[in-house]
N, C-alpha and C positions, 0 to 999 in steps of 0.2 A: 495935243490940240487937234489929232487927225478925229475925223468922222466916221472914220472906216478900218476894220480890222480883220484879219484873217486866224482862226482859231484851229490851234494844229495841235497833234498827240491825242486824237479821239479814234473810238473803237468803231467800227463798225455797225450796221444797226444797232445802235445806241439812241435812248432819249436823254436830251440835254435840255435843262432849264437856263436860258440866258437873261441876266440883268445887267443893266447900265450904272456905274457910278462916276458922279462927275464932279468935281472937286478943285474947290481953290485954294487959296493959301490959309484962307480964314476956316475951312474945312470941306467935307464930302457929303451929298444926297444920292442914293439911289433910287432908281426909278421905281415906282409903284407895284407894276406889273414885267413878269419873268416871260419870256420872249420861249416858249416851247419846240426845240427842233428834232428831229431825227435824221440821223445819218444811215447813209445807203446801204445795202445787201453788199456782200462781197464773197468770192469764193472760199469755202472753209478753209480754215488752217487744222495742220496736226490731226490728221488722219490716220487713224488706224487701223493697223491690217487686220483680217479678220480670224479669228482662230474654229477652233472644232473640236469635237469629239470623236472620235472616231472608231467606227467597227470596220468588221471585213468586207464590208461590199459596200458600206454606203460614210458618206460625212455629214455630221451633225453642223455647220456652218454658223457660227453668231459674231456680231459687231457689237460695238459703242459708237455712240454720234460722236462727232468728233471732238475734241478738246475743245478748240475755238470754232462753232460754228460758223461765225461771221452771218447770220441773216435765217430763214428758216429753213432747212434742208428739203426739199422738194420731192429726192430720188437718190438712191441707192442702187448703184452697178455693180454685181460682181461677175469678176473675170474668172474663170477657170481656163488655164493654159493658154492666156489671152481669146480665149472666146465670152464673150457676154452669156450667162445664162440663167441671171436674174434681174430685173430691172420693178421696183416699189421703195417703197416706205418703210417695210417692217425689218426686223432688223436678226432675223434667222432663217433661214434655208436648209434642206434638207439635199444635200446633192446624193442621185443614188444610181445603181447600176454599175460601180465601181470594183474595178479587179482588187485582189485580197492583197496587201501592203504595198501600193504601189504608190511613187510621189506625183504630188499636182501642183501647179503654181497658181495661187490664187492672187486677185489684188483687186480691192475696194475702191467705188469712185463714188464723194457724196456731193451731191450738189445744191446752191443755192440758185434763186433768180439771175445772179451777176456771174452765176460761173463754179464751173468743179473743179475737183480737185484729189486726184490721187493717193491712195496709201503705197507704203514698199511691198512689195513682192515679197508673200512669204511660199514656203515649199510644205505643203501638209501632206501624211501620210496613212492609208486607210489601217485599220488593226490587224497585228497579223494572227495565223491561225497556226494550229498544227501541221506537220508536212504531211502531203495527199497520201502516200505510200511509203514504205520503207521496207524495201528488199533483207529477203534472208539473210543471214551472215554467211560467211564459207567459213567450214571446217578441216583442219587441219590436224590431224592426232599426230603429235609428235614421237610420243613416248608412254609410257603406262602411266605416266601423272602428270601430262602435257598436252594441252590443245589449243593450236595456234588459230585464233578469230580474224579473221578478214570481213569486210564491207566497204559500199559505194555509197556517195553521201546521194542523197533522195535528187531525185530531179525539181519535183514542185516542191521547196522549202515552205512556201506559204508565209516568210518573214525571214532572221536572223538566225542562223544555227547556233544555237546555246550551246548544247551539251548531248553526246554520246552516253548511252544507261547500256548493262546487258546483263540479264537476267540468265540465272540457271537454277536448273533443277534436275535432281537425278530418278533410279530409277528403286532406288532404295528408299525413296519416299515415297515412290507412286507417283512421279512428277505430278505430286498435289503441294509444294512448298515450292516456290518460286525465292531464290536469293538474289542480292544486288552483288556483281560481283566486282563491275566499274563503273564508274560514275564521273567521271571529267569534263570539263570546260576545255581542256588541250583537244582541237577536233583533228585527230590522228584514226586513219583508218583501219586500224588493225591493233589485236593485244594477246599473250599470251598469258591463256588460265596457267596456271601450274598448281603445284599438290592437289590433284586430287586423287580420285580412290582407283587403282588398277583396273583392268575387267569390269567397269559399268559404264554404263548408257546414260548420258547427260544429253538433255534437249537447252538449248540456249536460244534465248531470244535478245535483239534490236532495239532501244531507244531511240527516235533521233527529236529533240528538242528545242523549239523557238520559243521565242515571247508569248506566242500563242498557246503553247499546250504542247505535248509529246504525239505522236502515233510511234505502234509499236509492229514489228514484223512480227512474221510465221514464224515459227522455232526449226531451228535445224536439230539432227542428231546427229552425234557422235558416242564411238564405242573407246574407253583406253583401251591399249593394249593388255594385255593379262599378265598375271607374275604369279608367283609361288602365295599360297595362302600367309596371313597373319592371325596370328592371335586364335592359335586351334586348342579345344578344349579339350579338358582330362574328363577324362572319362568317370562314371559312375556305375558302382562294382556293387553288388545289391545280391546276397546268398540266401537264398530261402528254404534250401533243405542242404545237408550235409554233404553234396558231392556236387550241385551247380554253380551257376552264375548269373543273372539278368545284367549284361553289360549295356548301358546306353549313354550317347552326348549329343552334343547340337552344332551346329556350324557354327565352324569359324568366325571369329568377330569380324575380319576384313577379308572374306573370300577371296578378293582379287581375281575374279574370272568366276567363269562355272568349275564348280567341283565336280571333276571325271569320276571321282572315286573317294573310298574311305577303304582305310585299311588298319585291322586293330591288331597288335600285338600282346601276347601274353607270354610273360617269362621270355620274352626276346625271340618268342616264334611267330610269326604271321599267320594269326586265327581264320582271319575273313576279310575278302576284298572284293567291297562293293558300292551300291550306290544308301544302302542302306545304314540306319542312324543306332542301332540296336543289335545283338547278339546275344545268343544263348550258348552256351556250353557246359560241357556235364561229363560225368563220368572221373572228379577228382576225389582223391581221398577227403576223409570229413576233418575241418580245423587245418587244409593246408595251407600255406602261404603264396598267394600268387601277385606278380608285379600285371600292371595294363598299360597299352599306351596308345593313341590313336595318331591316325597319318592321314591329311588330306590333301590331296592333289587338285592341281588345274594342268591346263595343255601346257601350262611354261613349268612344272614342277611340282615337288610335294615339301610340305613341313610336318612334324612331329609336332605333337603336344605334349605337355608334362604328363612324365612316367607315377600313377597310383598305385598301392598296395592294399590288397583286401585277402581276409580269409573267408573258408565256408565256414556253415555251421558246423556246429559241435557234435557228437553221436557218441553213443555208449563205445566202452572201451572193449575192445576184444583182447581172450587170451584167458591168461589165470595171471594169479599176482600171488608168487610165492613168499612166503614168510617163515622166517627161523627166531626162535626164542635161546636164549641163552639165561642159566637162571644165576644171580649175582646175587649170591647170601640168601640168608634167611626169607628173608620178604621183598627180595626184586626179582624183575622178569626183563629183562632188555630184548627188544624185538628190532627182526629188519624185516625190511620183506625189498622185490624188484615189482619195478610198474611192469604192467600187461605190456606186451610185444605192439601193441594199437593202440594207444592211449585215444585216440580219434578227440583229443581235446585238452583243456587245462587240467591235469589231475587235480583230484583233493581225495584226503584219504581220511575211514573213518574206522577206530581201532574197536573192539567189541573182546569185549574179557566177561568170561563167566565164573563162578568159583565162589569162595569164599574170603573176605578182607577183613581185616581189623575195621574196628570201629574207633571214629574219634572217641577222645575222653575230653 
């Protein structure tokens, strides 16, 4: 029976259509015409903080209006580190002039005619890059197939230290082949190469790696220490007239050091000792048998290579070649004869009889 009522559970700038119905026992009429209100502006609800894109010096800034605006949005605050340093409407900013991955707190304030209202604090962070420098490594030659690496992590990272890389290369490729020799996420400042090749010169370089990208250091060098050669080759023994030799071979497969010297042996005597890859010798009888062996040295030592066998050529035989006949019967002749005193090669012998023989029947 009241005349008067108070209507609750409504939204905020909201249009509302009001009618009356009024009603007895015998039944209800509504009023003709809807009674049109609108409710007040109010400070937005459910704010949200503002996110970004980010590179290395600047932040790409953008919002959404808010969930519940409660009435028309007016203005848009954003705070960087609690300083204001945008105040409109539009709903992206570009903040720039900013150090390479460093954090910032930002927080959104949107407001209606009735009042603003805050988003949370978020912490955003610009992209990071690669680190500005990265120092040599130090070398350490431990041993003839050891090289202890040491390094200090970069001053200016430019973001998060991923990953240690270090590259090598030697000098038996012309340090024109660059290998990965380690690559880890464990960021330990130091590692030891091992196996490598005696007596050479490897350059190694630096990785140091963020989010950003790698920079790579100068290459340092290191020398191993030196050892006795491997892997020395047999010689090649080549006779072209009946009393020389053209002897030649090639380095060692594994040097290990510079080679002071070559030293070649013939029949267990030391021919020639030099730097030189070749030899001549002469003056042997024709179709002798000779053994060869080569020897090559560095400052830590010498190795032997496998021992080869060659003859000269062949030459006519000197001497005479005596023969005696013995006659056996009627119609045989058995013959001997001795080889020449110099056969200077494989015999072969060919018999020559003149006379008179039976003929087949």
């Amino acid at each position: 029976s009241s005349v008067a009522g108070i209507l609750t559970g409504l939204h905020p700038f909201t249009m509302y259509a009001v009618t009356l119905t009024a009603c007895t026992l015998a039944g209800c009429t509504e009023s003709l015409h809807a009674l049109n209100i609108s409710t007040p502006q109010e400070a937005p609800e459910d704010v949200q903080p503002p996110t970004a894109m980010s590179f290395p010096t600047f932040l790409l800034m953008s919002w959404s209006p808010p969930k519940t605006p409660n009435g028309i949005i007016t203005q848009y605050t954003l705070y960087m580190n609690g300083v204001p340093i945008y105040f409109g409407n539009g709903t992206k900013y570009v903040v720039k002039d900013l150090a390479v991955f460093t954090p910032h707190q930002f927080l959104l304030t949107a407001c209606t005619l009735a009042g603003c209202t805050n988003s949370s604090q978020v912490t955003l962070f610009t992209a990071q890059l690669p680190p500005s420098h990265v120092d040599a490594p130090v070398l350490t030659v431990l041993d003839s197939r050891t090289i202890y690496v040491q390094w200090k992590e970069p001053v200016e990272l430019n973001g998060i230290l991923d990953r240690y890389i270090i590259y090598i290369a030697n000098n038996e490729q012309n340090f024109t082949k660059w290998n990965v020799i380690y690559n880890s996420t464990e960021l330990f400042l130091d590692y030891t190469i091992q196996q490598l090749f005696p007596g050479t010169e490897y350059l190694i370089k630096l990785a140091a790696c963020t989010g950003g990208g790698c920079s790579i250091s100068e290459a340092s060098t290191a020398i191993t220490d030196e050892s006795t050669p491997e892997g020395v080759p047999a010689p090649k023994a080549h006779s072209y007239s009946s009393d020389s030799f053209n002897i030649s071979w090639t380095k060692p497969e594994y040097p290990n050091g510079i080679i002071t010297s070559y030293g070649l042996y013939m029949d267990g005597v030391l021919m020639q000792n030099s730097s030189q890859l070749s030899c001549y010798t002469y003056g042997l009888a024709p179709w002798s048998l000779h053994s060869f062996r080569v020897q090559a040295c560095t400052a830590k030592g010498c190795a032997l290579g496998p021992l080869v066998e060659a003859r000269t050529m062949e030459a006519s035989p000197e001497g005479t070649v005596e023969i005696f006949a013995t006659i056996d019967g009627s119609n045989e002749v058995q013959l001997k004869w001795f080889a020449p005193n110099k056969p200077n090669g494989k015999l072969t012998y060919t018999v020559l009889v003149t006379g008179l023989f039976y003929a087949d029947q």
